[in-house]
PLY file of the C-alpha trace (Angstrom):
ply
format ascii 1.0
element vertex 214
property float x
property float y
property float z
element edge 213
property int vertex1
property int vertex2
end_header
0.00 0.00 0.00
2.88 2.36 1.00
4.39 2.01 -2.21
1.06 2.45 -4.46
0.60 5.84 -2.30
4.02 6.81 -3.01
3.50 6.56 -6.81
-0.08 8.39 -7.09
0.86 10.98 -4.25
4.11 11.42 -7.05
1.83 11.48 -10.01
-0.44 13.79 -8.50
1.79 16.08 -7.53
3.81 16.55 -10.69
0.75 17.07 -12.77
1.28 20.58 -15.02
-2.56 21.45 -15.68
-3.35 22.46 -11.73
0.56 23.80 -11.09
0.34 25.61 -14.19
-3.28 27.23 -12.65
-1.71 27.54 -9.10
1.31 29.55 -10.84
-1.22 32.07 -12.24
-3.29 32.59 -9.42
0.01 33.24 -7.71
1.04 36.03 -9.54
-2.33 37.86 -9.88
-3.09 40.56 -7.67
-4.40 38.89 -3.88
-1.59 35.94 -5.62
-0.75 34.44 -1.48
-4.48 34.58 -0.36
-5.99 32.87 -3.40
-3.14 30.43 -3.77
-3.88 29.44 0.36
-7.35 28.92 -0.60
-6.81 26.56 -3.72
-3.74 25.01 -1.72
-6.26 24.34 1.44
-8.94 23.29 -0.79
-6.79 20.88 -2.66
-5.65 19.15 0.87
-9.26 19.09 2.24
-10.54 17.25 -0.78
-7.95 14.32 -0.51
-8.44 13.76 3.01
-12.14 13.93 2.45
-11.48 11.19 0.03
-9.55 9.32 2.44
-11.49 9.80 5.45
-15.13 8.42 3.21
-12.99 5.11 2.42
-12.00 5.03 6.58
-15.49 5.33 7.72
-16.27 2.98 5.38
-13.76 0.36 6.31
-13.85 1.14 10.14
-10.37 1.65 9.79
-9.98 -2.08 9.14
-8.90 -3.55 5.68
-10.80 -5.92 3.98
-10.30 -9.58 3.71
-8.13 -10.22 0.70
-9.88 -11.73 -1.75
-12.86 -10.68 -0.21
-16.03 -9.03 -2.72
-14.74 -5.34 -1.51
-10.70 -6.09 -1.67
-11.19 -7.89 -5.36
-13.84 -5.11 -6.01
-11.07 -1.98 -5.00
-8.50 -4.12 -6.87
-10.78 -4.35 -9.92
-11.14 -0.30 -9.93
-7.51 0.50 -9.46
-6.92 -1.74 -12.47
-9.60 -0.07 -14.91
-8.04 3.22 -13.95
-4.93 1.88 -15.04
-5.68 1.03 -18.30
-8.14 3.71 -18.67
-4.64 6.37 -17.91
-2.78 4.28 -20.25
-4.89 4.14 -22.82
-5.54 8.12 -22.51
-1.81 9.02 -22.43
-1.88 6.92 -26.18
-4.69 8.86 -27.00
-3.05 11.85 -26.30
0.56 11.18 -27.81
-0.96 10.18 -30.93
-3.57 13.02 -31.43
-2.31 16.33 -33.60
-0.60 18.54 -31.67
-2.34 21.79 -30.51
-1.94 24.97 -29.74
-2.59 25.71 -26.00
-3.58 28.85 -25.29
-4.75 30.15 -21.54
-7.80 29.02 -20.20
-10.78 32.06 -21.12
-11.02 32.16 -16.89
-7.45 33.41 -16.20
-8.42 36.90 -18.09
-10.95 37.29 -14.58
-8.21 35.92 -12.39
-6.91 39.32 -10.75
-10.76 40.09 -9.52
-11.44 36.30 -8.69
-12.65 35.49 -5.15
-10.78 32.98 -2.75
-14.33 30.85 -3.52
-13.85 30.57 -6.31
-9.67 29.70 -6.30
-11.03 27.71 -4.19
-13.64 26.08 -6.20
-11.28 25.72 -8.95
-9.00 22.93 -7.35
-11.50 20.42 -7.35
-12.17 21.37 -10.60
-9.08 20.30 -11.47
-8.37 17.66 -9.16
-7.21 14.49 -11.17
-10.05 12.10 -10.55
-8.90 9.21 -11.75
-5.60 9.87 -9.44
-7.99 10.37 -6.61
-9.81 7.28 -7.20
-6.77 5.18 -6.96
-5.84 6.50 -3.91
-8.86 5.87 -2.39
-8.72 2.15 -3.64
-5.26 1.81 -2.71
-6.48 3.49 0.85
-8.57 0.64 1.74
-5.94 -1.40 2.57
-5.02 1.02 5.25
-5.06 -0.43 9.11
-5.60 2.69 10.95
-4.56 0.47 14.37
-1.18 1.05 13.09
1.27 4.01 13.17
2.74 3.10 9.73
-0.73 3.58 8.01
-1.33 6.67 9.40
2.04 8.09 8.53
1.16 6.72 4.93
-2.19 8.16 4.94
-1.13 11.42 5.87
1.92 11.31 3.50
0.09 10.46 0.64
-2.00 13.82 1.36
1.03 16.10 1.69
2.82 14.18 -0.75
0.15 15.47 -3.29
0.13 18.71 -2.16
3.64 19.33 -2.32
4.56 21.61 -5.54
1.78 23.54 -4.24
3.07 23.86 -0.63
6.58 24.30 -2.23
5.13 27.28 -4.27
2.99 28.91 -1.49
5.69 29.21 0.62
8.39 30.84 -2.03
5.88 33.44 -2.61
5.27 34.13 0.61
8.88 34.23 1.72
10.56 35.27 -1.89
7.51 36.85 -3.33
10.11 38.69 -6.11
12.14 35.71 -6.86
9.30 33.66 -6.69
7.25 35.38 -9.29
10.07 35.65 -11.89
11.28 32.16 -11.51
7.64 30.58 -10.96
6.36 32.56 -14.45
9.49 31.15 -16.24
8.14 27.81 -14.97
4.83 27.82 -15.81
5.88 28.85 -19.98
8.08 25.76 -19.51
5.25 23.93 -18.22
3.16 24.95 -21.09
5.82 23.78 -23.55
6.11 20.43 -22.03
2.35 19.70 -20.98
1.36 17.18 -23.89
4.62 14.85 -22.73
4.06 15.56 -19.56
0.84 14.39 -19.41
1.04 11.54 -21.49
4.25 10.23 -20.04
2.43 10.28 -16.33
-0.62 8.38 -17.61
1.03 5.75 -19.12
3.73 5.25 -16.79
0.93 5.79 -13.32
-1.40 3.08 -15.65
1.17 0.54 -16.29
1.71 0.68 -12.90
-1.41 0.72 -11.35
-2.23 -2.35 -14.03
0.71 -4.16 -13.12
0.42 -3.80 -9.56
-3.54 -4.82 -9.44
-3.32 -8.25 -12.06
-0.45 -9.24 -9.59
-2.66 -8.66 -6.75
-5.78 -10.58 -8.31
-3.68 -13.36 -9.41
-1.71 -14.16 -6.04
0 1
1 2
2 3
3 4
4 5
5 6
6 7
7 8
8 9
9 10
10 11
11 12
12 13
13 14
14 15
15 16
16 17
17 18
18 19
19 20
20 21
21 22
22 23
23 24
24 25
25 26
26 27
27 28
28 29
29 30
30 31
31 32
32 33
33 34
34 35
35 36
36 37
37 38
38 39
39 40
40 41
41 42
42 43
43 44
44 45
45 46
46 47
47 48
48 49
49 50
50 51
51 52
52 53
53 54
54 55
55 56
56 57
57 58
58 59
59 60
60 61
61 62
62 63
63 64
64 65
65 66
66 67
67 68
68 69
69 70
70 71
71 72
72 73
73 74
74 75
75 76
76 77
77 78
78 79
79 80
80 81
81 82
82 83
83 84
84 85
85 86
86 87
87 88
88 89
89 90
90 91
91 92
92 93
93 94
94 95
95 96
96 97
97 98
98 99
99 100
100 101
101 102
102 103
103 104
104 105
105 106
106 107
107 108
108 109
109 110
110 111
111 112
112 113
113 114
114 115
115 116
116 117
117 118
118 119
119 120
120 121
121 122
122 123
123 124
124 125
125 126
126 127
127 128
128 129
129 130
130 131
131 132
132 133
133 134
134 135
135 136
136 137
137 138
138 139
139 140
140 141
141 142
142 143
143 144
144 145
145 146
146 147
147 148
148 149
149 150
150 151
151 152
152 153
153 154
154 155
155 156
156 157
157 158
158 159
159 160
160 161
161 162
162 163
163 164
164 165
165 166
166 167
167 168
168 169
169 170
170 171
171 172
172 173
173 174
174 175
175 176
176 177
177 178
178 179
179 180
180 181
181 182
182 183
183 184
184 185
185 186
186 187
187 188
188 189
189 190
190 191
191 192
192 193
193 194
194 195
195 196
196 197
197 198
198 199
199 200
200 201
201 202
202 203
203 204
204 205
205 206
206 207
207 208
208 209
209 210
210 211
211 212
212 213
């Protein structure tokens, strides 16, 4: 289970769409206060995940092989294939021009609701979902699962803790060198994306036929 976190906490972490968006609302004019809000919201929605699949568990992992286990198994495996198959989809697809978003024109006079709003917008789902499966496992009468737990959270919040705090602390730095990664973010976002799908779906794929077979 550790392991599976530390991949999708990874994944999720290095994805360019919502770093690219956190970048902008960083540098527009209340940047700290509406990057906090899409930061906090980001973190509240994982451990909202999390904490659904713990009440739903009791805190206690299913049997394996059991109908949940094979049925959690089953899901992380069909979002496996279903990110592998996308990042193909993607890497074979004309290439297009990506221009900004029509929202970031209104980002200097948006509200910390709605930076807010806009992280689980773009949340990656299918990332989530994984998690959660992968979070079933989780024995929450351990230490080690909670550490995992709650590293897999901050693990997936990092580039945007990272980021909050070198604009709060560096705001001048931060907004020259953060800009100059967000164009190279934008150059790079079709590989980046399709190299994280398929390498996050082989995985995922790998890692759930070995668990149905054994």
């Amino acid at each position: 289970m550790v392991l599976d976190l530390l991949v999708i906490g990874t994944a999720i972490t290095l994805g360019p769409l919502h770093n690219s968006a956190f970048i902008l609302l960083l540098s527009s004019r209340r940047g700290v206060r509406q990057g906090l809000a899409f930061l906090l919201s980001w973190l509240a929605n994982l451990i909202a995940v999390i904490a659904v699949v713990v009440l739903l568990t009791g805190g206690q992992p299913p049997a394996r092989h059991s109908a949940p286990s094979t049925a959690a198994v089953a899901a992380k495996l069909a979002i496996g294939l279903a990110l592998v198959l996308y990042g193909g989809y993607r890497h074979r697809r004309p290439p297009r021009p990506h221009g900004p978003p029509r929202w970031t024109a209104r980002i200097d006079n948006a509200s910390a609701v709605t930076a807010a709003g806009l992280a689980w917008v773009l949340q990656p789902w299918g990332l989530v979902g994984a998690g959660a499966a992968t979070a079933l496992d989780a024995d929450l009468s351990t230490l080690t699962d909670w550490l995992a737990l709650t590293g897999y959270c901050l693990l997936a919040t990092l580039s945007l803790i990272v980021m909050e705090t070198y604009a709060v602390w560096a705001p001048e730095a931060a907004n020259a060198r953060l800009n100059a990664l967000m164009s190279w973010l934008e150059r790079h976002q079709e590989q980046l994306v399709v190299t994280l799908s398929v390498l996050v779906g082989l995985w995922l794929s790998a890692r759930s036929i070995y668990e149905l077979v054994a």
